[in-house]
The first five atom37 places (N, CA, C, CB, O) and aatype in JSON, in Angstrom:
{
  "aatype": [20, 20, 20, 20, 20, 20, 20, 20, 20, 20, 20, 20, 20, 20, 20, 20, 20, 20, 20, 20, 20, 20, 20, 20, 20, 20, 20, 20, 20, 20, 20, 20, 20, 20, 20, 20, 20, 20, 20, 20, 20, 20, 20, 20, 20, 20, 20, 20, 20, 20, 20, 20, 20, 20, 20, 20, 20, 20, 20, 20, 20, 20, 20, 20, 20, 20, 20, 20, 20, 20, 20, 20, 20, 20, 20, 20, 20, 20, 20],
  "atom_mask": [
    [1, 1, 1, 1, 1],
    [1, 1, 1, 1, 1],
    [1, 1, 1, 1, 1],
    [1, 1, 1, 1, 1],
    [1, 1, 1, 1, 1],
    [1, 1, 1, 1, 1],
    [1, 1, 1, 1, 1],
    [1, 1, 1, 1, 1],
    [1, 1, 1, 1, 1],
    [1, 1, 1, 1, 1],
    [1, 1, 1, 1, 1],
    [1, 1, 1, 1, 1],
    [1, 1, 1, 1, 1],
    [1, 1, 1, 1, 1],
    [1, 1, 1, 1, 1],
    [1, 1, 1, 1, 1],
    [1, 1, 1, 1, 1],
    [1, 1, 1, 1, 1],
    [1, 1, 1, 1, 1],
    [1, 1, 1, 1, 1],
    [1, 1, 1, 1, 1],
    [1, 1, 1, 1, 1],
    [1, 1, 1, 1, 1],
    [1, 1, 1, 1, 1],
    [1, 1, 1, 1, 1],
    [1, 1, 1, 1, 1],
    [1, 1, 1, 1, 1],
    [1, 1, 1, 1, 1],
    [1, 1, 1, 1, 1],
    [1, 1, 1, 1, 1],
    [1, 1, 1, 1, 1],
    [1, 1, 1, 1, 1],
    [1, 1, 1, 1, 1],
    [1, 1, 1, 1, 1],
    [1, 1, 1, 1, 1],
    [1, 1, 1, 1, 1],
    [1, 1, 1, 1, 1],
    [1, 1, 1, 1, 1],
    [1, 1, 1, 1, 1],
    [1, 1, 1, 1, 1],
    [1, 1, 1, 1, 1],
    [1, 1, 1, 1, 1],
    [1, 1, 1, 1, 1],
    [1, 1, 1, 1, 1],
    [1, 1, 1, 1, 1],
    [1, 1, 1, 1, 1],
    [1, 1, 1, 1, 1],
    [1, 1, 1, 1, 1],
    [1, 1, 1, 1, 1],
    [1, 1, 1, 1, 1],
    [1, 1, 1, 1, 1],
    [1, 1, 1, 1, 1],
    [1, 1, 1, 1, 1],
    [1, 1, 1, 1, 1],
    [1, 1, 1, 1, 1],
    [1, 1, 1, 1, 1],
    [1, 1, 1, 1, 1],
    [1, 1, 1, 1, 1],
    [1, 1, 1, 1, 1],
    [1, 1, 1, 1, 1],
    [1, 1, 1, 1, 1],
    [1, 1, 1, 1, 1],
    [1, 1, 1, 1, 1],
    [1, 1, 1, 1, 1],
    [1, 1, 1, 1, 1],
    [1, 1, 1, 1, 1],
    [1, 1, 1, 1, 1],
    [1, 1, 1, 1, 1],
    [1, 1, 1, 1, 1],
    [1, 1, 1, 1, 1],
    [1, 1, 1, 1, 1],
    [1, 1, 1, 1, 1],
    [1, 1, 1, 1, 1],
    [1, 1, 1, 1, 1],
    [1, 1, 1, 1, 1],
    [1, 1, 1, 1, 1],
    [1, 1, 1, 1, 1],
    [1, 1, 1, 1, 1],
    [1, 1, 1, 1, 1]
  ],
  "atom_positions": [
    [[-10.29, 19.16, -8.11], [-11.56, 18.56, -8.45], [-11.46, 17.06, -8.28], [-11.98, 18.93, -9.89], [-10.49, 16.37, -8.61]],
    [[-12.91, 16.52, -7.56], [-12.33, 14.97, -7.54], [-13.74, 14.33, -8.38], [-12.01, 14.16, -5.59], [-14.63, 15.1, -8.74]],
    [[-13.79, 13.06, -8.6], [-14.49, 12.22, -8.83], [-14.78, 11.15, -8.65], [-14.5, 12.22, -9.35], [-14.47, 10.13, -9.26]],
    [[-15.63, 11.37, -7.48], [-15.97, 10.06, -6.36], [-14.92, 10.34, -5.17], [-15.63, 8.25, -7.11], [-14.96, 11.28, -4.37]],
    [[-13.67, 8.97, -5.26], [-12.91, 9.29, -4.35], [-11.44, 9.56, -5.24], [-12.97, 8.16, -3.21], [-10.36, 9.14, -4.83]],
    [[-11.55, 10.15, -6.2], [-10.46, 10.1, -7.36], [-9.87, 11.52, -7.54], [-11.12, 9.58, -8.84], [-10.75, 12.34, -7.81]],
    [[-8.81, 11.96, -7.48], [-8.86, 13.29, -7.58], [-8.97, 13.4, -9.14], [-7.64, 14.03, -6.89], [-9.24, 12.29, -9.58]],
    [[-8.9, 13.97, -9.73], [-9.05, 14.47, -11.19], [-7.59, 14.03, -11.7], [-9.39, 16.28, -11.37], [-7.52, 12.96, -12.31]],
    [[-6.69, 14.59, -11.54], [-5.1, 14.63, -11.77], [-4.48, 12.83, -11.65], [-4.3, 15.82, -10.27], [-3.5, 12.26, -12.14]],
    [[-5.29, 12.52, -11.01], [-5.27, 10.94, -11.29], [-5.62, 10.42, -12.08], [-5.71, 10.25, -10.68], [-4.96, 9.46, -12.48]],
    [[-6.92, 10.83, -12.79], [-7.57, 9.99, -14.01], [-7.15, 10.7, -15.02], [-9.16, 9.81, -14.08], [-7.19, 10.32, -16.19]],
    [[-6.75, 11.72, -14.64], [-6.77, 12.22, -16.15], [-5.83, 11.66, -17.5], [-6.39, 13.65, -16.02], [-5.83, 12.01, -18.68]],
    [[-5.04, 10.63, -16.77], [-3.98, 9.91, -18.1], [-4.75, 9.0, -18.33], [-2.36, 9.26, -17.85], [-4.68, 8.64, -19.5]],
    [[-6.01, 8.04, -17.27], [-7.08, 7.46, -18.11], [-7.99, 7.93, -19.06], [-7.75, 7.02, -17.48], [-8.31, 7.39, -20.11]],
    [[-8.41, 9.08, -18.56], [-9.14, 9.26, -19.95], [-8.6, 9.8, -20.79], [-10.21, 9.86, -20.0], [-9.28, 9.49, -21.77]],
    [[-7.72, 10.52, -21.18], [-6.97, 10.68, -22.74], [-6.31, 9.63, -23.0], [-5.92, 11.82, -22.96], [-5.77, 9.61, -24.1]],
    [[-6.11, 8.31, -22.02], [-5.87, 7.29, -23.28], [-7.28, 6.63, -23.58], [-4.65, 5.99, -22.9], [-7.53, 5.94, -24.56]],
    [[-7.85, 6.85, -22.92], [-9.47, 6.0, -23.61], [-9.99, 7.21, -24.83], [-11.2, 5.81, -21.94], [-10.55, 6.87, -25.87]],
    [[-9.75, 8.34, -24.55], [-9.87, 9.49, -25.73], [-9.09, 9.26, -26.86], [-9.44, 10.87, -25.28], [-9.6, 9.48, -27.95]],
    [[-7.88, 8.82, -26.78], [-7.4, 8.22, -28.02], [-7.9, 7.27, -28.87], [-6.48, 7.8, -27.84], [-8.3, 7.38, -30.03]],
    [[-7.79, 5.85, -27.76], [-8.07, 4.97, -28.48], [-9.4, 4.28, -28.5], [-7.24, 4.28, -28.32], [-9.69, 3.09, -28.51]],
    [[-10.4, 5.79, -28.5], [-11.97, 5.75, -28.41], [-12.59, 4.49, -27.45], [-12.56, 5.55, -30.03], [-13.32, 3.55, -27.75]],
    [[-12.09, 4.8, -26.4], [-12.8, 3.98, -25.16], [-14.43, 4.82, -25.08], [-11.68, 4.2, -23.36], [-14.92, 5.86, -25.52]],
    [[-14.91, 3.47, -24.12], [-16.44, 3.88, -23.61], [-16.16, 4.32, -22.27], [-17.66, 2.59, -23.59], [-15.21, 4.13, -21.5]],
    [[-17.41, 5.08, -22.17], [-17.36, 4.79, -20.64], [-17.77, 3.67, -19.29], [-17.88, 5.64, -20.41], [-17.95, 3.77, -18.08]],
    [[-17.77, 2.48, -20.41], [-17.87, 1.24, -19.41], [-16.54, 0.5, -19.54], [-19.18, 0.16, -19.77], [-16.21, -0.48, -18.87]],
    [[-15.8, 1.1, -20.51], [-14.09, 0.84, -20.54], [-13.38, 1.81, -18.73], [-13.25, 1.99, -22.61], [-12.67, 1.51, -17.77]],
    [[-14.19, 3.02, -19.22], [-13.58, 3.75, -18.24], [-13.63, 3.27, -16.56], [-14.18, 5.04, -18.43], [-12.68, 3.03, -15.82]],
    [[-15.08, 3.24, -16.28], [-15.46, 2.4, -15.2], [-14.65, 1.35, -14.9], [-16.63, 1.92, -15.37], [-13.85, 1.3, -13.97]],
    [[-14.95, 0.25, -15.98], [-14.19, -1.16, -15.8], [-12.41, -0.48, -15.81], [-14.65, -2.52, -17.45], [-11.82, -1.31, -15.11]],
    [[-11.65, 0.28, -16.11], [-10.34, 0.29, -15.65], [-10.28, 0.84, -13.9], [-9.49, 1.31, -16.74], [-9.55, 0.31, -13.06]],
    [[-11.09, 1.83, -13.66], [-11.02, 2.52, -12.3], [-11.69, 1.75, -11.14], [-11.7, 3.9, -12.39], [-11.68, 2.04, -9.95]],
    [[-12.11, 1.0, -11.59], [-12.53, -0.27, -10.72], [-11.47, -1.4, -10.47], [-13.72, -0.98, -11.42], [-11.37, -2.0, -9.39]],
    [[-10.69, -1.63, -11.58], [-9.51, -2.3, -11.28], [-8.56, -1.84, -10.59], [-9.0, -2.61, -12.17], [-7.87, -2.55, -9.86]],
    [[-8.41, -0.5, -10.76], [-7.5, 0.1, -10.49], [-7.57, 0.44, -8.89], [-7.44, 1.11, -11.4], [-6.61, 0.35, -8.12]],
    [[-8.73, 0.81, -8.57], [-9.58, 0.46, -6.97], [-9.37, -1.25, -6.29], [-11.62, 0.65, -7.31], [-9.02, -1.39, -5.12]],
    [[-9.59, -2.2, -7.02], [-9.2, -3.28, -6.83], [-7.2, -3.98, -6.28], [-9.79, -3.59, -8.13], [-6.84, -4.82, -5.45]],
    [[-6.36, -3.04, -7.32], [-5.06, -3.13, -7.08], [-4.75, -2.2, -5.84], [-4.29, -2.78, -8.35], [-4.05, -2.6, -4.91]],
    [[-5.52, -0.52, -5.89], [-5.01, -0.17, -4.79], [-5.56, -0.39, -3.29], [-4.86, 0.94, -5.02], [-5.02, 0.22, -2.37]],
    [[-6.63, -1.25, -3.05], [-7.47, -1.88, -1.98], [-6.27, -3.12, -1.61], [-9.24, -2.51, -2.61], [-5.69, -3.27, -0.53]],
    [[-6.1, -4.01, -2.98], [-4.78, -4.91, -2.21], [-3.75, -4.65, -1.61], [-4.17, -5.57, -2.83], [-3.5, -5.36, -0.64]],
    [[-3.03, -3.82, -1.89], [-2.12, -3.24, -1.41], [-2.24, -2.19, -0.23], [-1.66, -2.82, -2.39], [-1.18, -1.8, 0.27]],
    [[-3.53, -1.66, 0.3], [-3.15, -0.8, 1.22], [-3.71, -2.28, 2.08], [-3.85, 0.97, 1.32], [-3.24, -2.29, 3.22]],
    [[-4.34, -3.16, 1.86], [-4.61, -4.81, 2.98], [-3.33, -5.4, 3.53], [-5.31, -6.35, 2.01], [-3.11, -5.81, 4.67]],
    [[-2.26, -5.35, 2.09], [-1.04, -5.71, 2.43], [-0.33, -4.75, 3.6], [-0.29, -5.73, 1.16], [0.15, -5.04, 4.69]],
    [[-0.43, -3.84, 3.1], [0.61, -2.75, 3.85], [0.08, -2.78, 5.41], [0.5, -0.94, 3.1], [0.82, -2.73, 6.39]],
    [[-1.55, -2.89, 5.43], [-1.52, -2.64, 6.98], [-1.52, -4.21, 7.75], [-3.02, -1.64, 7.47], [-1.32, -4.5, 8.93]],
    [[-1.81, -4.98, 6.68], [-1.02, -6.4, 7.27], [0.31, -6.59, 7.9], [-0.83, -7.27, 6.24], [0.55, -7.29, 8.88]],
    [[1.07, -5.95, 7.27], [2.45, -5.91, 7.42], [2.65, -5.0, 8.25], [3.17, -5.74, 6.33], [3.79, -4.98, 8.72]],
    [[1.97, -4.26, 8.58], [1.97, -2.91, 9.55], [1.82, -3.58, 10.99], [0.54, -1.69, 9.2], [2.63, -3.23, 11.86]],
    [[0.65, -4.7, 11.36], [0.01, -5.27, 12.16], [1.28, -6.04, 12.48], [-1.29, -5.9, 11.72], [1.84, -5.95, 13.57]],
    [[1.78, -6.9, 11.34], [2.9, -7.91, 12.01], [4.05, -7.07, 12.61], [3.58, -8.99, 10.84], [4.91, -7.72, 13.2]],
    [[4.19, -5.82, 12.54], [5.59, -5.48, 12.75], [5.16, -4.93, 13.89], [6.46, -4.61, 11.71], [5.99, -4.93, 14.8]],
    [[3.64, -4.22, 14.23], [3.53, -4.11, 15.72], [3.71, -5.12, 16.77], [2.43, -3.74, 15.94], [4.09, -4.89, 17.92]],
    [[3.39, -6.33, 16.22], [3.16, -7.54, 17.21], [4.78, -7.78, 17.15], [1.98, -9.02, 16.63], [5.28, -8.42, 18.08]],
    [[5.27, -7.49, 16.53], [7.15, -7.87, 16.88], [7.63, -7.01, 17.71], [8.32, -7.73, 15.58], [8.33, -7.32, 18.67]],
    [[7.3, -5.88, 17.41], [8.08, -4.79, 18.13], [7.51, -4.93, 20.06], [7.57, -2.99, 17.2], [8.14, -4.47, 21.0]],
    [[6.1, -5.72, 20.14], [5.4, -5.98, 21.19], [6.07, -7.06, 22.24], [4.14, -6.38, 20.67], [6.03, -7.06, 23.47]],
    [[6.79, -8.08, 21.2], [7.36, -8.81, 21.22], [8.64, -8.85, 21.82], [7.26, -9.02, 20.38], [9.02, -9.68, 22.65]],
    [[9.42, -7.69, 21.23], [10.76, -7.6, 21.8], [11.18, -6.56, 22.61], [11.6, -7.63, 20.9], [12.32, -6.41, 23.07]],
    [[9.72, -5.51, 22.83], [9.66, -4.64, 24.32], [9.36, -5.49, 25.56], [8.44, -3.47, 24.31], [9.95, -5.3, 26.62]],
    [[8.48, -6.38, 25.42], [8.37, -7.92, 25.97], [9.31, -8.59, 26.5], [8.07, -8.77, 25.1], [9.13, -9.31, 27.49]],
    [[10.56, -8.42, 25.84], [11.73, -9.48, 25.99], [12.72, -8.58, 26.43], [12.22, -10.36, 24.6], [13.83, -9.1, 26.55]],
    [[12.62, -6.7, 26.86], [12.9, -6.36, 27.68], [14.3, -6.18, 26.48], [12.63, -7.12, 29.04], [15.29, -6.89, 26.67]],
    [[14.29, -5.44, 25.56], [15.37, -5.37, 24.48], [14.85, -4.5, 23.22], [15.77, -6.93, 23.96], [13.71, -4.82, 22.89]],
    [[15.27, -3.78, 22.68], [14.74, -2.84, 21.39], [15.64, -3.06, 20.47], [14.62, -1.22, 21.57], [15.17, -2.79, 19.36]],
    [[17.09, -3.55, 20.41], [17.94, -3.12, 19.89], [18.76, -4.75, 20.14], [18.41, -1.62, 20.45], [18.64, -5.25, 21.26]],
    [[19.59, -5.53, 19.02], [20.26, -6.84, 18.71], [19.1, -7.41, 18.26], [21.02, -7.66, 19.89], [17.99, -6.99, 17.94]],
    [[19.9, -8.99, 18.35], [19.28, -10.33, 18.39], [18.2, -10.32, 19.26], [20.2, -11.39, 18.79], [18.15, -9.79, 20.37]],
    [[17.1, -11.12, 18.53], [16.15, -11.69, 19.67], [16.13, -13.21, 19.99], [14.72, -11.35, 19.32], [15.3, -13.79, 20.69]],
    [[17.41, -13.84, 19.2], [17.69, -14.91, 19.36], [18.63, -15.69, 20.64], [18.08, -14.97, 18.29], [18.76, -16.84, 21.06]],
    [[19.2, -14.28, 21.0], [20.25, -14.52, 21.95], [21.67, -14.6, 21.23], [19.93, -15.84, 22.74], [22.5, -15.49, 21.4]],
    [[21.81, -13.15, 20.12], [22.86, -13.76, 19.8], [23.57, -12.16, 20.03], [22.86, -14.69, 18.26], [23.18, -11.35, 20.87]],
    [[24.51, -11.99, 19.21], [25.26, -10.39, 20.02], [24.58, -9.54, 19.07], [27.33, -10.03, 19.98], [24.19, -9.95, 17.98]],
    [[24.39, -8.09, 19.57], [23.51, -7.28, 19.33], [23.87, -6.37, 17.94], [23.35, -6.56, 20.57], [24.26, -6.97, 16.94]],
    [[23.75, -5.2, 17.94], [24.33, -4.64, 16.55], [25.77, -4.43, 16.67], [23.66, -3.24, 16.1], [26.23, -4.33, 17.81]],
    [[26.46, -4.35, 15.77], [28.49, -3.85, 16.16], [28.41, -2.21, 15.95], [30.11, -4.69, 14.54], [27.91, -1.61, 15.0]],
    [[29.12, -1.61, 17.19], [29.75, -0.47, 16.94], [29.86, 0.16, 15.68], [30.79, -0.6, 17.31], [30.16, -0.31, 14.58]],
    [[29.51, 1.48, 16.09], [29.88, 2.07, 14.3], [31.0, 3.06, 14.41], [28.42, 3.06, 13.4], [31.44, 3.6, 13.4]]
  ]
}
């Protein structure tokens, strides 16, 4: 069962703690909105970081190399 874009099994430790400690439901809202807020930053981050690591990897298929330095220095050591 979901709610909105929430599955159920997600909120459900929000609302038995707002059931405890007699939250509203504009407590409830205002946490799942934050909580939408933290996980919106983080998936911005992640595909930020997703973006930079394509443009590297673009970078050093570019430079005709997958594997060492892209500095020009010696590559990985033997294992």
């Amino acid at each position: 069962m979901s709610i909105g874009h929430y599955l159920f099994a997600q909120i459900r430790p929000v609302l038995a703690e707002l059931r405890r400690e007699g939250g509203s439901e504009a407590e409830l809202r205002s946490s799942l909105a934050a909580r939408a807020e933290t996980l919106t930053a983080r998936s911005r981050a992640m595909l930020a970081g997703a973006g930079r690591l394509h443009a590297y990897l673009d970078f050093v298929s570019a430079a005709g190399t997958t594997t060492g330095s892209t500095a020009g220095g010696p590559g990985p050591s033997a294992r």
